[in-house]
Backbone as CSV, one residue per row, in Angstrom:
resi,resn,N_x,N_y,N_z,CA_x,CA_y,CA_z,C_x,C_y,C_z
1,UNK,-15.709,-171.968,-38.126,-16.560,-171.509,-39.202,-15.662,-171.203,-40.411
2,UNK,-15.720,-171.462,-41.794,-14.993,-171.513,-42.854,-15.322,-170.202,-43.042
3,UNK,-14.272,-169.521,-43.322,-14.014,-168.295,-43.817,-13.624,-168.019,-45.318
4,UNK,-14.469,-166.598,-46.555,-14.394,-166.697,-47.534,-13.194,-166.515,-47.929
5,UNK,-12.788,-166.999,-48.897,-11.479,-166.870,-49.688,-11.553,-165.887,-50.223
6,UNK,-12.095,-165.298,-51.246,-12.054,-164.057,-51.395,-11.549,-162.918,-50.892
7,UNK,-11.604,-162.438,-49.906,-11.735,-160.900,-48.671,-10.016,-161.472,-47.859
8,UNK,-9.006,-160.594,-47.383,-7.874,-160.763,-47.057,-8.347,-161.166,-45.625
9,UNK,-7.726,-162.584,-45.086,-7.444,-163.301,-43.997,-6.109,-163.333,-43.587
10,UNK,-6.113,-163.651,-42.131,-4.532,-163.560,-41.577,-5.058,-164.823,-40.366
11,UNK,-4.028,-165.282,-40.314,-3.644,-166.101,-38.511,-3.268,-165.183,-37.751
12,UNK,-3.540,-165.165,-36.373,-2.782,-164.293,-35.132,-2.570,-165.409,-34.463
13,UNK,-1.569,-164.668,-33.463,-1.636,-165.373,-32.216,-1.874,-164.204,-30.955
14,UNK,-2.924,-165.090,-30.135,-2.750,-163.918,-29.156,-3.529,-164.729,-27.917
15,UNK,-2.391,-164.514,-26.723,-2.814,-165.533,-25.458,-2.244,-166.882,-26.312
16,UNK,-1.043,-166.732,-26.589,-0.482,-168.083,-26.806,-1.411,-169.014,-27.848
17,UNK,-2.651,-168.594,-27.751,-4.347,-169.289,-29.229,-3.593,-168.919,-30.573
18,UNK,-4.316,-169.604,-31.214,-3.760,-168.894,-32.635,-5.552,-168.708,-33.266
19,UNK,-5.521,-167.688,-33.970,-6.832,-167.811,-34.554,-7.068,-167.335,-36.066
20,UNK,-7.861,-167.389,-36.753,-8.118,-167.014,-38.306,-8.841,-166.049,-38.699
21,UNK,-8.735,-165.091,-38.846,-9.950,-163.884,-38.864,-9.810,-163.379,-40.220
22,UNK,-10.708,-162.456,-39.961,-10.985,-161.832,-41.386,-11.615,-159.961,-41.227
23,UNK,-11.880,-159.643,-41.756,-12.391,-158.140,-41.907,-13.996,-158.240,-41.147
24,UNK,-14.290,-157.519,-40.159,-15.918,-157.944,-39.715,-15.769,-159.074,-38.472
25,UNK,-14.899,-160.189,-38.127,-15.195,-161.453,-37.532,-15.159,-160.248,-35.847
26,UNK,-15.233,-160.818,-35.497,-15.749,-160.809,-33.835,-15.058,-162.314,-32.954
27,UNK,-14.440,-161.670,-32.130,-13.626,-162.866,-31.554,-13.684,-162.987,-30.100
28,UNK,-13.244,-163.639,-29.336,-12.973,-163.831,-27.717,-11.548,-164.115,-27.628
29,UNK,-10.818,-163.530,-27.170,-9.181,-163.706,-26.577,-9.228,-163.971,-25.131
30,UNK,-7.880,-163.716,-24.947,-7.327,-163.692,-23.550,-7.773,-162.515,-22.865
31,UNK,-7.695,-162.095,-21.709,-7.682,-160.397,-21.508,-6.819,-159.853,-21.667
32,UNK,-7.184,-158.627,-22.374,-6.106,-157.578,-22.596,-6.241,-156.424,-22.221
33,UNK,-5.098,-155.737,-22.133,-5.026,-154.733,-20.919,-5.409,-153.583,-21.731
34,UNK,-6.630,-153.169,-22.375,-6.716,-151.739,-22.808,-8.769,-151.818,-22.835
35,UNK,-9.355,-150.798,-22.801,-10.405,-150.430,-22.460,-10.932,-150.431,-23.474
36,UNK,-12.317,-150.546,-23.177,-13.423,-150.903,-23.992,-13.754,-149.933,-25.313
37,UNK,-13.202,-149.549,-26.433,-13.947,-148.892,-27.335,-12.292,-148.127,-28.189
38,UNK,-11.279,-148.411,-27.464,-10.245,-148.300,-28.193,-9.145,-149.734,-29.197
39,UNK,-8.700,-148.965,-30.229,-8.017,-149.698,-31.227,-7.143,-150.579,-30.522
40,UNK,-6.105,-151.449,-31.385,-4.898,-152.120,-31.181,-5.199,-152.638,-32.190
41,UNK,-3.581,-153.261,-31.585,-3.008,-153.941,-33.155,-2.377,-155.322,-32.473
42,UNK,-2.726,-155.704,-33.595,-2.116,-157.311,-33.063,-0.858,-157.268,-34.384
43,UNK,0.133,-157.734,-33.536,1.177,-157.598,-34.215,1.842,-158.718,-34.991
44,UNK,1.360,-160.065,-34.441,1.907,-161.538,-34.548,1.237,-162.435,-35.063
45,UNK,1.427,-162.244,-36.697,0.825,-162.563,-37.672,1.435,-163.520,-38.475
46,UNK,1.405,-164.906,-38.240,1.729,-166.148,-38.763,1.760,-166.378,-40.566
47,UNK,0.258,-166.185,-40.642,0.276,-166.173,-42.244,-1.206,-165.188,-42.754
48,UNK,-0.805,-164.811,-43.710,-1.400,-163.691,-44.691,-1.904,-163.876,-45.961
49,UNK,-3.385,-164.085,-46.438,-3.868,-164.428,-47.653,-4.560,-163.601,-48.157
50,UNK,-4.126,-162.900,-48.845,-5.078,-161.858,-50.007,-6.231,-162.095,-50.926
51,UNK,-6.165,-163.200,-51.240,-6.843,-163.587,-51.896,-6.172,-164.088,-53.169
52,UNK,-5.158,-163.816,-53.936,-4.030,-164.293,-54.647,-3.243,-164.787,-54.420
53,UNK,-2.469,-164.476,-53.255,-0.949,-165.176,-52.930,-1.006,-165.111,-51.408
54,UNK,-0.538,-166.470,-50.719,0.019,-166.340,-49.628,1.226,-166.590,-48.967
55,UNK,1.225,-165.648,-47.743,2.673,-165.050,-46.994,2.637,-166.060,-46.316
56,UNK,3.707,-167.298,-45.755,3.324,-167.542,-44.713,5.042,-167.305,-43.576
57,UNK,4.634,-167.030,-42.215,5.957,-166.252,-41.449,6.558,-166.938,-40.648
58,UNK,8.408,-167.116,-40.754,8.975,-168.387,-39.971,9.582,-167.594,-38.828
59,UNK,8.996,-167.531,-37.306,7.746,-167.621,-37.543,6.808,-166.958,-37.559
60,UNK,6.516,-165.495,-37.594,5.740,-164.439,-38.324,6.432,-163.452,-39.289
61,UNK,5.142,-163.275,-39.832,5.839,-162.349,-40.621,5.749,-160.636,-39.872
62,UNK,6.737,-160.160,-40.685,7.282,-158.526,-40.747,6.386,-157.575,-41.378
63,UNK,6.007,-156.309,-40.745,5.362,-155.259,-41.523,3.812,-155.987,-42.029
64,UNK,2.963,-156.709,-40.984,1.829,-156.888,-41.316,1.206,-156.572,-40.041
65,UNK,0.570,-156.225,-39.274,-0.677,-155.750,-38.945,-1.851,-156.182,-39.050
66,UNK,-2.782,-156.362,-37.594,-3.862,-156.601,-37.579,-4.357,-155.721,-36.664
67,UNK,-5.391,-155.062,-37.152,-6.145,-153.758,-36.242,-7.161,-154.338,-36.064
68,UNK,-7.695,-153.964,-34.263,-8.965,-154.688,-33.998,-9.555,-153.196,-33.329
69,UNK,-10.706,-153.548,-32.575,-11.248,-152.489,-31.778,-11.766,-153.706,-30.417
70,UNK,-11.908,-152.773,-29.691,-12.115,-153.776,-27.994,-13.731,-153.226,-28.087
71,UNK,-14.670,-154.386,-27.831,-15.670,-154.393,-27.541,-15.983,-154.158,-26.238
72,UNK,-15.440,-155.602,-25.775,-16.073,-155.221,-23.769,-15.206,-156.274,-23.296
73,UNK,-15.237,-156.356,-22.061,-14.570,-157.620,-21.087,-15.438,-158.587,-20.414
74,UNK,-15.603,-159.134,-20.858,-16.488,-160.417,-20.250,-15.624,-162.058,-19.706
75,UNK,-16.635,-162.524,-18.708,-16.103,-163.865,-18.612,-16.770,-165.001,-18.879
76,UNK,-16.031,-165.861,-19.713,-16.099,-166.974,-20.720,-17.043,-167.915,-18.842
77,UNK,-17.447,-169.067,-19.791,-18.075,-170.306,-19.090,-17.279,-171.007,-18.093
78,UNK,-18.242,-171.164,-16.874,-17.448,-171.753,-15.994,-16.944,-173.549,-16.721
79,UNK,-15.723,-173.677,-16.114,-14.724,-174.962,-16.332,-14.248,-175.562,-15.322
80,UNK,-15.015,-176.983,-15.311,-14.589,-177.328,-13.668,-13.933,-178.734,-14.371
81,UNK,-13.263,-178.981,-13.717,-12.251,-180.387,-13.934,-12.351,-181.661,-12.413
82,UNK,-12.703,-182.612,-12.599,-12.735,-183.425,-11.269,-12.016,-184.611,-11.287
83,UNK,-11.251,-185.149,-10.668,-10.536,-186.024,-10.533,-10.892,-187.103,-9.536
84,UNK,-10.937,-188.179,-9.472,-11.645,-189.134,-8.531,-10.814,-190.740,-8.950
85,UNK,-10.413,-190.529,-7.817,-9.829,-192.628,-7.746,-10.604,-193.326,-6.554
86,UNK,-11.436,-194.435,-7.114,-12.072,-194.862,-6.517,-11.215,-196.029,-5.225
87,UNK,-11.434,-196.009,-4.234,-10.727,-196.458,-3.046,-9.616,-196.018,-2.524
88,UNK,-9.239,-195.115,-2.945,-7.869,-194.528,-2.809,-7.795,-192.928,-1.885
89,UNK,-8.944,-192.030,-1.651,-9.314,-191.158,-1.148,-8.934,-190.111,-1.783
90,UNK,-8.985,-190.103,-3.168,-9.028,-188.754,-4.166,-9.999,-188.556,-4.399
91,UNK,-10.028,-186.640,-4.332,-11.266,-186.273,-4.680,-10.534,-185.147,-4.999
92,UNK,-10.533,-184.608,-6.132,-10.214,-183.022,-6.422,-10.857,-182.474,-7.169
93,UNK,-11.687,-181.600,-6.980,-12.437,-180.313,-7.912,-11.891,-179.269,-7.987
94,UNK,-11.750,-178.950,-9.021,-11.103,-177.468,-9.560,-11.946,-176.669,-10.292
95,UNK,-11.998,-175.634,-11.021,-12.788,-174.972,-11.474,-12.798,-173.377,-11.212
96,UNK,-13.615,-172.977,-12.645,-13.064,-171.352,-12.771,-13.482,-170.897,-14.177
97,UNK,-13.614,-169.311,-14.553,-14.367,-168.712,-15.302,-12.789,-168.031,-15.846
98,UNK,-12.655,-168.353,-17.285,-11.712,-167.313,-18.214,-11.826,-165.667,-17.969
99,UNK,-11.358,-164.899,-17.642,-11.086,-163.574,-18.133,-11.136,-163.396,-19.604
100,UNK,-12.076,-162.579,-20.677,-12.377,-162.409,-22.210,-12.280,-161.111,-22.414
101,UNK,-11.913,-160.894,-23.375,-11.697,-159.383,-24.265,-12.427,-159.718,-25.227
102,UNK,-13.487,-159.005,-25.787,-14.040,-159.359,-27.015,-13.587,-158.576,-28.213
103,UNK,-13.012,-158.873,-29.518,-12.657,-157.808,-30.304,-13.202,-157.887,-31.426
104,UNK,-13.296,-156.672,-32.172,-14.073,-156.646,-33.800,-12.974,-156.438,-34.686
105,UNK,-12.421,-157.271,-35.605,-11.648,-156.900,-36.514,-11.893,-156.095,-37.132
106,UNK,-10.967,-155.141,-37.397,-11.454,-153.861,-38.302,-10.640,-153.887,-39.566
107,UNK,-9.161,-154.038,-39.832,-8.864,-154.761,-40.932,-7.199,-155.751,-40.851
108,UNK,-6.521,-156.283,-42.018,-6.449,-157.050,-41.985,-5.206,-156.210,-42.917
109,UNK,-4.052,-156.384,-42.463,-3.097,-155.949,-43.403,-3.194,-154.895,-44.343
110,UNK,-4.084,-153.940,-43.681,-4.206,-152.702,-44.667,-5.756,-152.938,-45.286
111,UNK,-6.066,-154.184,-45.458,-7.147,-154.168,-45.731,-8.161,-154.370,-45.215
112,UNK,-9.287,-153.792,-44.794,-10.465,-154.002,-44.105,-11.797,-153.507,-44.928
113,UNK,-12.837,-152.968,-43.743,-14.026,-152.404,-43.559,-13.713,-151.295,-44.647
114,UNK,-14.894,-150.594,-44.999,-14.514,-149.368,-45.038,-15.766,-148.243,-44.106
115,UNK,-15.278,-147.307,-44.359,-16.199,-146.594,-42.971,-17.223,-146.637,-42.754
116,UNK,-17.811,-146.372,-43.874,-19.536,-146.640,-43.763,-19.910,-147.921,-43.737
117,UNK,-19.266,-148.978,-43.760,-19.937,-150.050,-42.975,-19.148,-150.468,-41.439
118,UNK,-18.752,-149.883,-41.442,-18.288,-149.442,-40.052,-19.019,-148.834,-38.966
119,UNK,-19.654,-147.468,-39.805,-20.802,-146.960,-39.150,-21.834,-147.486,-38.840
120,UNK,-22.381,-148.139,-40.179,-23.694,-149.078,-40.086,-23.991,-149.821,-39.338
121,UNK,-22.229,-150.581,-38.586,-22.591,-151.499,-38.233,-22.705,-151.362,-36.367
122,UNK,-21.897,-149.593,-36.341,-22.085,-149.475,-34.682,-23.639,-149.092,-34.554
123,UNK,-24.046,-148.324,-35.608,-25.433,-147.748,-35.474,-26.432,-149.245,-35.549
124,UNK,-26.234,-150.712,-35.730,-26.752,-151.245,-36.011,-26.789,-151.553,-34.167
125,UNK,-25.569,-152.131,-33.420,-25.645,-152.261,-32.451,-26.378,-151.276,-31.227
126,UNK,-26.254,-150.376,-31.589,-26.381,-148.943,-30.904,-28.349,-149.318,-30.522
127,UNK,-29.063,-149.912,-31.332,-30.295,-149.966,-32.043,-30.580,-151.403,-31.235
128,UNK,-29.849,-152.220,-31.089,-29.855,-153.556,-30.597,-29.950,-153.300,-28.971
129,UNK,-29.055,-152.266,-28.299,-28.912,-152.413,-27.186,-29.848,-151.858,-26.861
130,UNK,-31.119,-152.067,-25.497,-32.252,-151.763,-25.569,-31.219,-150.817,-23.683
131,UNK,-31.774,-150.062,-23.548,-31.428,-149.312,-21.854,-32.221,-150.024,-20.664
132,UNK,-31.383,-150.141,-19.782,-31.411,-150.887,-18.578,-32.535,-150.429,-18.221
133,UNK,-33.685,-150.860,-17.839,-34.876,-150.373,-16.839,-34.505,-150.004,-15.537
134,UNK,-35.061,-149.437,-15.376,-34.825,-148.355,-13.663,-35.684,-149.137,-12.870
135,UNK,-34.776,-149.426,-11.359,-35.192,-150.537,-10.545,-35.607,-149.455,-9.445
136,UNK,-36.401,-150.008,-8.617,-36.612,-149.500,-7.474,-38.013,-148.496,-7.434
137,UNK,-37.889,-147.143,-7.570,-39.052,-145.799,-7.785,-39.682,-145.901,-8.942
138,UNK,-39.339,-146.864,-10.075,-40.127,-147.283,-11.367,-41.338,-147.168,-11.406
139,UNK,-42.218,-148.075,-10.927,-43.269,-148.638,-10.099,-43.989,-147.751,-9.131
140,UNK,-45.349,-147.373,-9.262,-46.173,-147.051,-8.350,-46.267,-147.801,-6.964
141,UNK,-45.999,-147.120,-5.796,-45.940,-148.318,-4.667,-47.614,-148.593,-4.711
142,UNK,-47.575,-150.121,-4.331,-48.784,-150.191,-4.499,-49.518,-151.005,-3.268
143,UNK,-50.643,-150.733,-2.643,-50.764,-150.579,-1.022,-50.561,-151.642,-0.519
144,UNK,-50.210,-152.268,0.865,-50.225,-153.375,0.828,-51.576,-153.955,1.890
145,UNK,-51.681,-153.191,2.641,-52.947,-153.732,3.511,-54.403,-153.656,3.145
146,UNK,-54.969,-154.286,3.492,-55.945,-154.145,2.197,-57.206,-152.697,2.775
147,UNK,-57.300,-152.325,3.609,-58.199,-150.977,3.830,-56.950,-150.390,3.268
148,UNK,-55.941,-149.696,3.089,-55.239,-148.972,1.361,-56.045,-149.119,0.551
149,UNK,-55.638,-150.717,0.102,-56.009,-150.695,-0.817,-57.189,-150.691,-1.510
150,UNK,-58.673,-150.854,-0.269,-59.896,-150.178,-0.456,-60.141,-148.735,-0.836
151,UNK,-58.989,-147.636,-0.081,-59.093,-146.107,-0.422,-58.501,-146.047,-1.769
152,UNK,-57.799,-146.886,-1.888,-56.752,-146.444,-3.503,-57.886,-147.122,-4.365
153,UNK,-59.086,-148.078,-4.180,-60.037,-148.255,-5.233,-60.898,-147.201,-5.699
154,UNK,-61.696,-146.876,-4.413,-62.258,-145.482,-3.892,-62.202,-144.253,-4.865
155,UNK,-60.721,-143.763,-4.293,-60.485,-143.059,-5.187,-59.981,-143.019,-6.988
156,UNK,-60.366,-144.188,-6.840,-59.814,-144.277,-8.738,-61.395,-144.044,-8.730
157,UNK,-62.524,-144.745,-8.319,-63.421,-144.628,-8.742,-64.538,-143.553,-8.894
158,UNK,-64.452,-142.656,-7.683,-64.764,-141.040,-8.008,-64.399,-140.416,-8.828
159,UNK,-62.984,-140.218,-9.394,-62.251,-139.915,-10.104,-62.742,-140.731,-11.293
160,UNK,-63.266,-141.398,-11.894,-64.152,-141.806,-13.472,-65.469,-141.995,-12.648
161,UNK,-66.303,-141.055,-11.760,-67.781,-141.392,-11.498,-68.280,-142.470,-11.104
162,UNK,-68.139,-143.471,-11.034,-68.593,-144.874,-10.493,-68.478,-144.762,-9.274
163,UNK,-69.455,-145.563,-8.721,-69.900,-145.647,-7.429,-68.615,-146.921,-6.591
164,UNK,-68.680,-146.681,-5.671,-67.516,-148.032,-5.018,-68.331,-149.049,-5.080
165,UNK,-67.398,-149.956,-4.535,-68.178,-151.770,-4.211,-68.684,-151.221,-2.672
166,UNK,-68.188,-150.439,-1.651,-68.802,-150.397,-0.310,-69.849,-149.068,-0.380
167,UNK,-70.254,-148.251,-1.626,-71.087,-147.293,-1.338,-72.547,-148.336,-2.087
168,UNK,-72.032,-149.327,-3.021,-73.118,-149.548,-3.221,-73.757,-151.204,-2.235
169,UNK,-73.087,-151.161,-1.136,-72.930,-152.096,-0.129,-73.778,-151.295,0.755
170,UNK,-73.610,-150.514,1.228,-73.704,-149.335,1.961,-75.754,-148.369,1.706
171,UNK,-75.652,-148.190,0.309,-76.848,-147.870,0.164,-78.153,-148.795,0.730
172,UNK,-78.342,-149.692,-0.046,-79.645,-150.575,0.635,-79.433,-150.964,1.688
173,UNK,-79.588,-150.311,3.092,-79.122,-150.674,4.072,-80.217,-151.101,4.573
174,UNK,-81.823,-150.622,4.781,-82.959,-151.236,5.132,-83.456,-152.783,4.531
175,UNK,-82.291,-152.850,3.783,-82.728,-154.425,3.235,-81.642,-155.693,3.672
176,UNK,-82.592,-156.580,4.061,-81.446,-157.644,4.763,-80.694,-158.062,3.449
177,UNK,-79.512,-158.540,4.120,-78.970,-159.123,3.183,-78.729,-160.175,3.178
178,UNK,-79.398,-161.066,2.243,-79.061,-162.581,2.068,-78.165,-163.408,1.447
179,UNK,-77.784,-164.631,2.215,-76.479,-164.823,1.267,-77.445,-166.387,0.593
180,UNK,-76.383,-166.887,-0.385,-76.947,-168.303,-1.121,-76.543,-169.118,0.017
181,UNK,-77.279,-170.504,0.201,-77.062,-171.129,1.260,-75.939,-171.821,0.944
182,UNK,-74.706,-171.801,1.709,-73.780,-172.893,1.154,-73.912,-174.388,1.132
183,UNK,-73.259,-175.258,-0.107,-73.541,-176.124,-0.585,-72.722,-177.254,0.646
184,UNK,-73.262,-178.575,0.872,-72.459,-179.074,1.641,-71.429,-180.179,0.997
185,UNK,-70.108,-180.131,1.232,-69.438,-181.081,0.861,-70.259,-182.683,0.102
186,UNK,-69.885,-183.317,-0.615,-70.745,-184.972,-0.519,-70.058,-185.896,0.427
187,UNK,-68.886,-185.907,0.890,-68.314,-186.314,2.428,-69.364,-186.408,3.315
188,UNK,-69.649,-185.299,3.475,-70.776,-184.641,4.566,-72.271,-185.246,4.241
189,UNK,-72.529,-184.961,2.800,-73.864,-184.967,2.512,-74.097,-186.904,2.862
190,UNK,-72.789,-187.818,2.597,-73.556,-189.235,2.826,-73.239,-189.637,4.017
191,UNK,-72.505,-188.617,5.267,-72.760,-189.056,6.420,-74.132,-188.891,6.519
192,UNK,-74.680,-187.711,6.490,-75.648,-187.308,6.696,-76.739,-188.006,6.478
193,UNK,-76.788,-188.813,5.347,-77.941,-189.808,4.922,-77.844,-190.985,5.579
194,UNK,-76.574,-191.317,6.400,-76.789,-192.736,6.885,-77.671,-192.849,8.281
């Protein structure tokens, strides 16, 4: 992604990568050995553009600085590699997931962010991350056999006055009860006619 000329940029290297950042960028490295929500500094800084003049370091330069902050540790996309010679009885699959450090540049040779968009921008995330739903006791158990789950109707329905489906089953009891005659298949119906 082209980065503005304007705002002070630097090269790093880090995990042997080299990369181009700027004040704000958000990156994926190698893993690095420090925990989620504290600073560092990347120390190995190739070349340096202000926006007027650039440094460039044989082969880094001295007394420049890059301060990041550690987001989280994640792992990058699985990478599988396969090798195959046909008649020959090679077959090799390999494959495997990167170890990632994610980092937020915070500035750039002295120059960066300044705080309040700094703030803005954790309070922006803070707002993004929605909280894990609670697994398990969340949820009303809910009955599984079905006379339960006749009493658990039951009682919802006393509880707002309505009568059940079996009290009003239950009432006209001196009256037969008729059902509609069922319909017969047409399979059936043109045996039937022959």
């Amino acid at each position: 992604m082209p980065k503005p000329d304007a705002s002070a940029s630097a090269v790093i290297v880090s995990g042997g990568k080299q990369y181009r950042v700027v004040p704000g960028d958000r990156i994926l490295v190698d893993r690095l050995a420090a925990a989620p929500g504290e600073s560092i500094k990347l120390g190995r800084v190739l070349l340096f553009d202000n926006g007027t003049d650039i440094k460039v370091g044989k082969p880094g330069i001295d007394g420049i600085d890059v301060d990041a902050r550690v987001i989280d540790h994640r792992r990058g996309p699985r990478i599988e590699s396969i090798r195959y010679k046909s008649k020959k009885r090679v077959r090799v699959h390999q494959g495997g997931r990167a170890h990632l450090t994610a980092l937020e540049i915070v500035a750039v040779g002295g120059v960066g962010l300044d705080v309040d968009e700094q703030a803005k921008e954790e309070k922006e995330e803070k707002v993004v991350r929605k909280p894990a739903k609670a697994r398990g006791g969340a949820k009303a158990a809910r009955p599984s056999s079905a006379p339960a789950r006749k009493r658990a109707a039951a009682t919802k329905a006393q509880a707002s006055g309505e009568a059940t489906t079996s009290e009003v089953a239950e009432a006209p009891a001196d009256e037969p009860a008729t059902k509609p005659a069922k319909k017969t298949p047409r399979s059936r119906a043109k045996k039937d006619g022959d």
